[in-house]
PAZAPA-4460 file (N, C-alpha, C; in steps of 0.05 Angstrom, whole numbers, plus 32768, in hexadecimal, padded with zeros to 4 digits):
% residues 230
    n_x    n_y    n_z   ca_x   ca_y   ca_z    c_x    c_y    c_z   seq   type   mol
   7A57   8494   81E3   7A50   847F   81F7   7A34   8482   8200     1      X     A
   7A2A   8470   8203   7A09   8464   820C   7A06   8475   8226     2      X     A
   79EF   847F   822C   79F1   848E   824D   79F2   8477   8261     3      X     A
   79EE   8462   8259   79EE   8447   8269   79F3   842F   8269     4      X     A
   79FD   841C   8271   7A0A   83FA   826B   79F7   83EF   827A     5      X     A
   79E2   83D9   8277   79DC   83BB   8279   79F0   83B4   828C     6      X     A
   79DE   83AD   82A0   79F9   838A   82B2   7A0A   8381   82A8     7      X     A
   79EF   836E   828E   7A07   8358   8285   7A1A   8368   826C     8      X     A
   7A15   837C   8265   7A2C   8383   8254   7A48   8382   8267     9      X     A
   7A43   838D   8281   7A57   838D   8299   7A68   8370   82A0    10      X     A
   7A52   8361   829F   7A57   8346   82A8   7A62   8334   8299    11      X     A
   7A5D   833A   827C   7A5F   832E   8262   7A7D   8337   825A    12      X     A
   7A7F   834E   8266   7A9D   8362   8260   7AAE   8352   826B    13      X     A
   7AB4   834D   828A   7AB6   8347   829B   7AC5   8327   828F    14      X     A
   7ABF   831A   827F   7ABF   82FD   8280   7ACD   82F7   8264    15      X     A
   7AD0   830E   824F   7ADA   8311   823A   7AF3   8316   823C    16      X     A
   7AF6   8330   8252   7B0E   8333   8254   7B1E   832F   826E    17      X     A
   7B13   8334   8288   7B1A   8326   8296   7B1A   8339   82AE    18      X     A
   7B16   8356   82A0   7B15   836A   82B5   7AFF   837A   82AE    19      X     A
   7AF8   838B   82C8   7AE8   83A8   82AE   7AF8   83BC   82C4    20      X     A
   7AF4   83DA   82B8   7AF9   83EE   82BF   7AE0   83FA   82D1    21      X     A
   7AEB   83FE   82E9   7ADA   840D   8307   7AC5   8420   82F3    22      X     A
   7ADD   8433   82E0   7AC7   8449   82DE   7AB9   844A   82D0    23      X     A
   7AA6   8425   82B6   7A92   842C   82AB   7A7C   841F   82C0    24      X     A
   7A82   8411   82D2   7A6F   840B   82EA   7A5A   8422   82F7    25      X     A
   7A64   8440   82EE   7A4A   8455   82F8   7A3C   8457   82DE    26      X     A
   7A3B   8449   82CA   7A2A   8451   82AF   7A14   843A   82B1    27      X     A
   7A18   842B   82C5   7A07   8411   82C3   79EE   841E   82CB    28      X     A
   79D4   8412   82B6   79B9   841B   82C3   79B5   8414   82DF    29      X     A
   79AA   842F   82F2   79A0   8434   8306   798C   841D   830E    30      X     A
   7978   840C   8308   7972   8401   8312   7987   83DE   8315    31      X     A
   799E   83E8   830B   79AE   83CB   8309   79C4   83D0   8322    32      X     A
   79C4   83EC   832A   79E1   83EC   832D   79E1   83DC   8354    33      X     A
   79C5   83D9   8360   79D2   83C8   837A   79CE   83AA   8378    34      X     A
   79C4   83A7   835D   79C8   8389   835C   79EB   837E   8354    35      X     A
   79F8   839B   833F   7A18   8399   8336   7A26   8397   8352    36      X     A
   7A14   83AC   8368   7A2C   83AE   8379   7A2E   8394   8397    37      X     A
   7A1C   8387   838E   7A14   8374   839D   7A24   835E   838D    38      X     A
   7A25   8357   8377   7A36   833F   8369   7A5A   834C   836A    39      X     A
   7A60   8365   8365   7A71   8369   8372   7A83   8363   838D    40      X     A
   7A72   8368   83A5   7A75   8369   83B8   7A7C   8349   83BF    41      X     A
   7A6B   8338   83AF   7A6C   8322   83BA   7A7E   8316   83AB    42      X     A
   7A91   831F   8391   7AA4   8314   838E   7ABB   8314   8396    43      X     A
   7AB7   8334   83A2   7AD1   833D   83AF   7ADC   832D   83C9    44      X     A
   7ABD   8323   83DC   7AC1   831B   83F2   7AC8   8303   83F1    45      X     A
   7AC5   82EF   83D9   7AC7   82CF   83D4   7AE6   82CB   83C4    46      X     A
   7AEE   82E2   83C2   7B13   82E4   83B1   7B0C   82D5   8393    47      X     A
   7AF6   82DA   8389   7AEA   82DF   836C   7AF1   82F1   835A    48      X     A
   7AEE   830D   8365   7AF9   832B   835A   7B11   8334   8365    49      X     A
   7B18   8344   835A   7B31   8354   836C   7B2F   8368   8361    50      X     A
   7B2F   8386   8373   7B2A   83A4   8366   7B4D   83A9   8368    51      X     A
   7B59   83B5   834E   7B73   83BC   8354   7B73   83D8   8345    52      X     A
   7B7F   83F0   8355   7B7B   8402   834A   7B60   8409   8334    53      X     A
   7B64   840D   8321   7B44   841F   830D   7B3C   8404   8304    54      X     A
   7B3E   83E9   830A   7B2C   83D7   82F6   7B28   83BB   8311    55      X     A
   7B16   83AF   8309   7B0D   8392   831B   7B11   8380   830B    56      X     A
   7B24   836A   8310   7B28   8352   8305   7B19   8340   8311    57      X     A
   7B12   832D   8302   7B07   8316   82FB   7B1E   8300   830B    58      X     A
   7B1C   82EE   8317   7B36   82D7   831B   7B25   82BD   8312    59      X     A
   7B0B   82C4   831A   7AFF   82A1   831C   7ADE   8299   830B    60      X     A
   7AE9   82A2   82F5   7AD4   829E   82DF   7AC5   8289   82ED    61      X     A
   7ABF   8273   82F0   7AA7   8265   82FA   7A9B   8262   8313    62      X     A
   7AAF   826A   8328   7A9A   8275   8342   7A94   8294   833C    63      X     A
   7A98   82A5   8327   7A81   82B7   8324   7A6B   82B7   8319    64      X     A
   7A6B   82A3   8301   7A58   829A   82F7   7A42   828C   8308    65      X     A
   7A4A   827F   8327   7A3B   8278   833E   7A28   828E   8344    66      X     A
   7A41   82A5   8350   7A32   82B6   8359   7A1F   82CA   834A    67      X     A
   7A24   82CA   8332   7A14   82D7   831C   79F6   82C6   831D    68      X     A
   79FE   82B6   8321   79DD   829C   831B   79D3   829E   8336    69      X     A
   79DC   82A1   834E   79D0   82A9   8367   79C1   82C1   8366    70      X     A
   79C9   82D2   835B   79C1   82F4   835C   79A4   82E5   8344    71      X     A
   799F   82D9   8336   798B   82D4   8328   798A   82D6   830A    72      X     A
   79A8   82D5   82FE   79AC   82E7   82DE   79B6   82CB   82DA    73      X     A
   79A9   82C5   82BE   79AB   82AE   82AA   79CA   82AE   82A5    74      X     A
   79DB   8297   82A5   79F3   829B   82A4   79F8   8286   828E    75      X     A
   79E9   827F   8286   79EA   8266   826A   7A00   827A   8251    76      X     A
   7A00   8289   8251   7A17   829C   8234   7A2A   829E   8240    77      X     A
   7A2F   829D   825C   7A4A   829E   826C   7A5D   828E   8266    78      X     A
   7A4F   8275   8262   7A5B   824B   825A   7A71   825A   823B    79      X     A
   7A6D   826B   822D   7A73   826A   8219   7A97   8271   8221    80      X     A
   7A98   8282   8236   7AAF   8292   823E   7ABB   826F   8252    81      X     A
   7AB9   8264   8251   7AC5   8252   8262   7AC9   8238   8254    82      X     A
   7AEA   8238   8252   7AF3   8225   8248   7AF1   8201   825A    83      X     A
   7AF6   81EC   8246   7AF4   81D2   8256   7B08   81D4   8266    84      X     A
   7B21   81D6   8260   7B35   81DF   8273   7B31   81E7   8291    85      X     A
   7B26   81F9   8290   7B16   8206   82A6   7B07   8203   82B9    86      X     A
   7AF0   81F5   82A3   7AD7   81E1   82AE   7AEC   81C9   82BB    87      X     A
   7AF6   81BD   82B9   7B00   81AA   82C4   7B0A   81A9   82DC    88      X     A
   7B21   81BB   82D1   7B2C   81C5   82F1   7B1F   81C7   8300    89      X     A
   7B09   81DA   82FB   7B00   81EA   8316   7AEB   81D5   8320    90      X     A
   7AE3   81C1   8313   7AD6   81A5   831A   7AEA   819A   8336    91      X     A
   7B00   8198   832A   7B14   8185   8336   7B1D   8192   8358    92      X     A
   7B16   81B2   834F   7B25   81C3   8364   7B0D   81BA   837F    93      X     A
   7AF3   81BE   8375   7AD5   81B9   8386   7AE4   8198   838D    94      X     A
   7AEC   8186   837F   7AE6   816D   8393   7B07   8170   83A9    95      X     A
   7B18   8184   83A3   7B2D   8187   83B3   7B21   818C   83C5    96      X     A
   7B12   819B   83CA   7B0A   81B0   83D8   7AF9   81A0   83F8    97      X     A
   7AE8   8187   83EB   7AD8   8174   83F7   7AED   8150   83FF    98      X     A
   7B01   815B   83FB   7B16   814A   8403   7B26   8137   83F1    99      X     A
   7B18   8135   83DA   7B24   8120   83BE   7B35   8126   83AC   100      X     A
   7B3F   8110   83AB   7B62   811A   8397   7B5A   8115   837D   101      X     A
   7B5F   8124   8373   7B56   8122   8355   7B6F   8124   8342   102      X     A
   7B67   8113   832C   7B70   8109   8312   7B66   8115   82FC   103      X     A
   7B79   8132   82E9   7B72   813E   82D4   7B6F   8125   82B4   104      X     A
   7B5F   811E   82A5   7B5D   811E   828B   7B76   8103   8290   105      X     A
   7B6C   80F6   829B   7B78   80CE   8296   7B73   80C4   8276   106      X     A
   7B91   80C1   8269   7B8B   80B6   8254   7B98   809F   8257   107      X     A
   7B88   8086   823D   7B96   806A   8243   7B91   806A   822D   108      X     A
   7BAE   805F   8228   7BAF   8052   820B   7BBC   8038   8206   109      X     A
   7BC0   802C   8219   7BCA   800B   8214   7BAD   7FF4   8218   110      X     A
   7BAE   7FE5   81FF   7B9D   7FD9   81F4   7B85   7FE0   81EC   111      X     A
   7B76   7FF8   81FE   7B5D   8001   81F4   7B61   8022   81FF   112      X     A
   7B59   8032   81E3   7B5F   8050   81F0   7B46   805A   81F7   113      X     A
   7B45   8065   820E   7B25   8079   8218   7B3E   8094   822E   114      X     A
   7B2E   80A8   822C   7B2F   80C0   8240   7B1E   80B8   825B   115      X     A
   7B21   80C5   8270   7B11   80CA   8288   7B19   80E7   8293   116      X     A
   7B02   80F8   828E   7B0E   8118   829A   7B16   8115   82B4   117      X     A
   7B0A   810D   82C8   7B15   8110   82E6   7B0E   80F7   82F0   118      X     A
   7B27   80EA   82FC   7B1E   80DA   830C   7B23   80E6   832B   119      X     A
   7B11   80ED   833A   7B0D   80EE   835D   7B14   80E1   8368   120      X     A
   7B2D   80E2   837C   7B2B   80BB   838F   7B22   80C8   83A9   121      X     A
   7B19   80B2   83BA   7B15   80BD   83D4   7B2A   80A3   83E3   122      X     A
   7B3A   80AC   83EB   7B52   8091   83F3   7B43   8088   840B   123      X     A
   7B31   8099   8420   7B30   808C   843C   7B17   807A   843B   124      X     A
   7B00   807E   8428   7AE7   8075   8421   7AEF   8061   840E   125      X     A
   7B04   805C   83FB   7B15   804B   83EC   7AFB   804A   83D2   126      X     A
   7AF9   8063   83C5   7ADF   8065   83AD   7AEA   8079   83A1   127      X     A
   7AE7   807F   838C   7AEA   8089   8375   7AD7   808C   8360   128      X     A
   7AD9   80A9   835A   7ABF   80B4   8347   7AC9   80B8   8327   129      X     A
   7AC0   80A9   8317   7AC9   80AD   82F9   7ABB   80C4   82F1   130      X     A
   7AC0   80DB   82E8   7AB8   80F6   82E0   7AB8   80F8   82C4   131      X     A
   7A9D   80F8   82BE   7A9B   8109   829D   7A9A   8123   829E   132      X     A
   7A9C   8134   8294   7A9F   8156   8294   7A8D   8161   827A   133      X     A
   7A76   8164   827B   7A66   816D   8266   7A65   818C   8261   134      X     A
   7A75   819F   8252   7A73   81B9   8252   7A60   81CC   8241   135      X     A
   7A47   81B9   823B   7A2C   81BC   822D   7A20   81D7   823A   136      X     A
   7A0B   81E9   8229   7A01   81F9   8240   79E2   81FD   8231   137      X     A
   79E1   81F2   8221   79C3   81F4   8215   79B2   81D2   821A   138      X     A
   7996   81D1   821B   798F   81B9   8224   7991   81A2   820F   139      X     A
   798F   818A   8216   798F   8177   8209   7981   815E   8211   140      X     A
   7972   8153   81FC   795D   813F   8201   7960   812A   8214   141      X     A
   7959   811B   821A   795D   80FD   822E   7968   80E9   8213   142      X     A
   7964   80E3   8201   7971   80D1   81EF   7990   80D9   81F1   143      X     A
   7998   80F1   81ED   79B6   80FD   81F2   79C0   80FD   8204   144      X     A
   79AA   8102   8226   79B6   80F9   8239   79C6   80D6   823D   145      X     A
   79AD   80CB   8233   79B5   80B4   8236   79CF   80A8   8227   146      X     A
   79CF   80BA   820F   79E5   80B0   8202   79FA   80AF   8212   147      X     A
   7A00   80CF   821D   7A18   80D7   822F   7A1E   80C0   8247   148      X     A
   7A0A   80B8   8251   7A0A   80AD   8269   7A17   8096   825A   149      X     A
   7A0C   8086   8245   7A12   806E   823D   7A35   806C   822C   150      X     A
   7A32   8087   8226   7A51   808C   821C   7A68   8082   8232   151      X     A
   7A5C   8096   824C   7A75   808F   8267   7A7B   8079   8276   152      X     A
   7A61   8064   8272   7A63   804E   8281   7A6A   8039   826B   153      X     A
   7A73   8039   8254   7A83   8026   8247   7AA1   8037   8249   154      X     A
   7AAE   804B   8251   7AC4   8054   8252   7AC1   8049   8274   155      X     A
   7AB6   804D   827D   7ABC   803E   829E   7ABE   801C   829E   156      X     A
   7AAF   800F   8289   7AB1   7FEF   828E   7AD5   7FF2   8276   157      X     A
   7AD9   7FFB   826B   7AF8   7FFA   8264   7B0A   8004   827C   158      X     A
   7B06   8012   8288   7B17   801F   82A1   7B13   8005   82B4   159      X     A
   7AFE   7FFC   82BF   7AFF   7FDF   82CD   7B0B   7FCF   82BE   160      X     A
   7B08   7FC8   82A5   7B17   7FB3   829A   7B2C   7FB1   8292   161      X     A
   7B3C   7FC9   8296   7B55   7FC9   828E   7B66   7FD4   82AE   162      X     A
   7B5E   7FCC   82BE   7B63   7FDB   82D9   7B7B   7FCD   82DD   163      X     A
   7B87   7FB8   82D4   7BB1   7FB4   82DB   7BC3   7FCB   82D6   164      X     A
   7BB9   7FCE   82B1   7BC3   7FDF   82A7   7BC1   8003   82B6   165      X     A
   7BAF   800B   82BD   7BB0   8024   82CB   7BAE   8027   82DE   166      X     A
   7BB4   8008   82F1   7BBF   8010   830A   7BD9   8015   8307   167      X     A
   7BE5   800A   82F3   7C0F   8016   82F3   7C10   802B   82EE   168      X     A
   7BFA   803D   82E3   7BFC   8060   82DD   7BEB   8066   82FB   169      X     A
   7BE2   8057   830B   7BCF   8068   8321   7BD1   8051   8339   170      X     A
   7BE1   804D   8346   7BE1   8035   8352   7BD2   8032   8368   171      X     A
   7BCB   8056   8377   7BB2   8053   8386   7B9F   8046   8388   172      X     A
   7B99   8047   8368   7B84   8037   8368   7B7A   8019   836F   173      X     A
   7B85   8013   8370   7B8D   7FF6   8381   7B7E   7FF4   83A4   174      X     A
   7B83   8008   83A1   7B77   8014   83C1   7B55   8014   83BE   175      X     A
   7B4A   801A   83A6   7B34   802D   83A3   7B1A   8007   839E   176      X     A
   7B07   800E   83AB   7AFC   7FF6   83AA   7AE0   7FFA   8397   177      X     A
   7AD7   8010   8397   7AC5   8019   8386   7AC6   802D   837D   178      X     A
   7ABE   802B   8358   7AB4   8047   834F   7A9E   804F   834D   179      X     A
   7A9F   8065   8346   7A7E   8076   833F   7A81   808B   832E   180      X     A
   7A6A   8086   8312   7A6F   8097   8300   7A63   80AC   8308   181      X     A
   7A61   80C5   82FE   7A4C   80DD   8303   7A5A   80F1   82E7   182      X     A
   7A46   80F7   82DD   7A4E   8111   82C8   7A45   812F   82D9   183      X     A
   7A57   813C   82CF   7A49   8159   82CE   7A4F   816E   82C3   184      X     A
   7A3B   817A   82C8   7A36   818C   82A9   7A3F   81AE   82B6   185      X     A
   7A3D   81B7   82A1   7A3B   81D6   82A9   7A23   81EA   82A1   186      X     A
   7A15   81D8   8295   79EF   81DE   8299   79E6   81E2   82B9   187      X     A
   79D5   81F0   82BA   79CB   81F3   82CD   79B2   81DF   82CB   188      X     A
   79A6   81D2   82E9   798E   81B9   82E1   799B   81AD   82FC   189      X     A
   7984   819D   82FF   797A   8190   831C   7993   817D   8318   190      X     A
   7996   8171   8326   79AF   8155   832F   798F   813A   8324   191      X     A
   79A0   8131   830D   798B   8116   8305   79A2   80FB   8302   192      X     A
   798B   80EF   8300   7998   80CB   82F9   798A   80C7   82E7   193      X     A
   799F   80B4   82DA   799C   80AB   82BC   79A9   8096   82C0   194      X     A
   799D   807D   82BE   79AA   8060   82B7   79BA   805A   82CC   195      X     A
   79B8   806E   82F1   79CA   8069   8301   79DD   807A   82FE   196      X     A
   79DD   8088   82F0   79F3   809C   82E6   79EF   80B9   82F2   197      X     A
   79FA   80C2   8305   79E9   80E7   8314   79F6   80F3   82FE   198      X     A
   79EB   810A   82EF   79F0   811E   82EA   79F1   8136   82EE   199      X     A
   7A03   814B   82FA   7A00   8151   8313   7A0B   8170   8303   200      X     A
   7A00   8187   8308   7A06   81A6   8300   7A1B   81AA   830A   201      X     A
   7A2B   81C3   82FF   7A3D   81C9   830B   7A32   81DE   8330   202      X     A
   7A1C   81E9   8323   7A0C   81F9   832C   7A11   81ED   8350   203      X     A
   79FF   81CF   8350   79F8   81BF   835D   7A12   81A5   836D   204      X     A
   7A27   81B5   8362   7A3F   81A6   836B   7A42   819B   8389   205      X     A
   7A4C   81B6   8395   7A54   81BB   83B4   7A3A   81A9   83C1   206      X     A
   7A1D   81AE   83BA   7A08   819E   83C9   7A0A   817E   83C0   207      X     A
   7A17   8173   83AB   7A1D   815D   83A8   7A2D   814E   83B5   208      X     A
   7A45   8156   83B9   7A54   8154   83C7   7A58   8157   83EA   209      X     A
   7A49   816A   83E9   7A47   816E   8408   7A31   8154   8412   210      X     A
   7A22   814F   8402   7A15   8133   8411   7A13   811E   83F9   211      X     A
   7A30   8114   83F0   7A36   8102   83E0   7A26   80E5   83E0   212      X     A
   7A30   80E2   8402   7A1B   80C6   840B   79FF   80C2   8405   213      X     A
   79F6   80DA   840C   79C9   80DC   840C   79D7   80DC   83F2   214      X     A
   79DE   80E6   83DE   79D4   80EB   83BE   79D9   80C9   83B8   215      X     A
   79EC   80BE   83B7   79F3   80A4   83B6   79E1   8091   83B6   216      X     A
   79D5   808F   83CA   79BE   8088   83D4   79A3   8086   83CA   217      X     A
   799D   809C   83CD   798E   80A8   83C7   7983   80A4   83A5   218      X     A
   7997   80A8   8399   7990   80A1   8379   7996   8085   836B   219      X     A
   799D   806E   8389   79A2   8065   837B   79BF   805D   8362   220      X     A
   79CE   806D   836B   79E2   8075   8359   79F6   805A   835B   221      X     A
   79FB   804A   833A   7A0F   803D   8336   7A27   803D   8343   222      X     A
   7A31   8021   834D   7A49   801C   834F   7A54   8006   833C   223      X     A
   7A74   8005   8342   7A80   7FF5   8335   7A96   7FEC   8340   224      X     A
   7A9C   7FD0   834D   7AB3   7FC6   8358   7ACC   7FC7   834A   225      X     A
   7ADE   7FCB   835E   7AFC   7FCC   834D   7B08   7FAE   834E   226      X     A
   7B07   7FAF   8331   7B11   7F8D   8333   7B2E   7F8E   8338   227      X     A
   7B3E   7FA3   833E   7B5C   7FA3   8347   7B5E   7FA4   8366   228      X     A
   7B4A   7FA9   8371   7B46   7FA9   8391   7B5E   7F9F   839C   229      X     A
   7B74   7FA2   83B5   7B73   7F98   83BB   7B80   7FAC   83DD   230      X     A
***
């Protein structure tokens, strides 16, 4: 054995398997070990980690990968350990969290078939957010952005246009007077618009959300009436 472990071999361990063992945490190089015990600490305190007897588990692969990117360590190889499954959820769990009922992976298949990963409702604001889920983690040009963008807003003018049909699978919706598309990714990168379209980090979530309205606003961001209103 090496006289010493790397962070990310620790961190990298950590995410493979799901735990590591207390006792290779003293082999970690000396100048790493109060930045380890500081991402530690702070998982333990957020119910991220859990120390149980000789090893620390892992519970919440992507708010560690938060706090890993806070401490200042590139977390782009992390994306690899995190399934869409995952990514989704834990999308869906953040807009629970900010008050919105969310809709896993809407599929329609009468007369025209398209997916929608999440739809958001906000019942008291009567709006609804159509969610793309991009689990990309390397960059990609503006022609590709645009594609993406242009990909989701013809699966949104089918979701308006077929809005009888999936209000009898969602009848809330009926309630909901506007949508709003927004993608987001699990790239890290500023919150941009594209065609009206925010594309918004995972990174950059909670600050999206927490001032939904200014971003709205602010960019300009597309809407779309519900032609089922009522």
């Amino acid at each position: 054995m090496t006289s010493y472990i790397v962070l990310w071999d620790i961190i990298e361990h950590m995410f493979r398997f799901g735990n590591i063992e207390k006792g290779l945490l003293k082999y970690v190089k000396i100048n790493e070990k109060a930045k380890l015990k500081e991402i530690i600490e702070k998982g333990i305190q957020r119910n991220i980690l859990r120390e149980e007897d000789d090893k620390i588990h892992l519970l919440n692969a992507l708010e560690f990968i938060l706090i890993i990117d806070e401490m200042g360590i590139d977390t782009s190889k992390l994306c690899d350990y995190i399934s869409w499954y995952e990514f989704e959820d834990f999308i869906a769990k953040k807009f629970y969290d900010f008050g919105w009922e969310c809709i896993l992976e809407y599929n329609h298949n009468k007369i025209v078939r398209f997916q929608i990963d999440i739809i958001a409702i906000d019942s008291v604001l009567k709006r609804a957010l159509i969610i793309e889920c991009k689990h990309w983690r390397k960059s990609i040009g503006m022609g590709s952005l645009e594609k993406i963008v242009s990909d989701h807003m013809l699966r949104i003018e089918k979701f308006i246009n077929h809005c009888e049909w999936i209000a009898t699978d969602i009848p809330k919706l009926r309630k909901i007077e506007i949508f709003v598309p927004i993608i987001i990714t699990l790239k890290r990168g500023a919150i941009k618009i594209i065609n009206g379209v925010p594309i918004v980090s995972l990174y950059y979530l909670n600050d999206f959300l927490a001032n939904f309205d200014k971003y709205l606003e602010a960019l300009n961001v597309k809407t779309f009436k519900n032609k089922c209103f009522v």
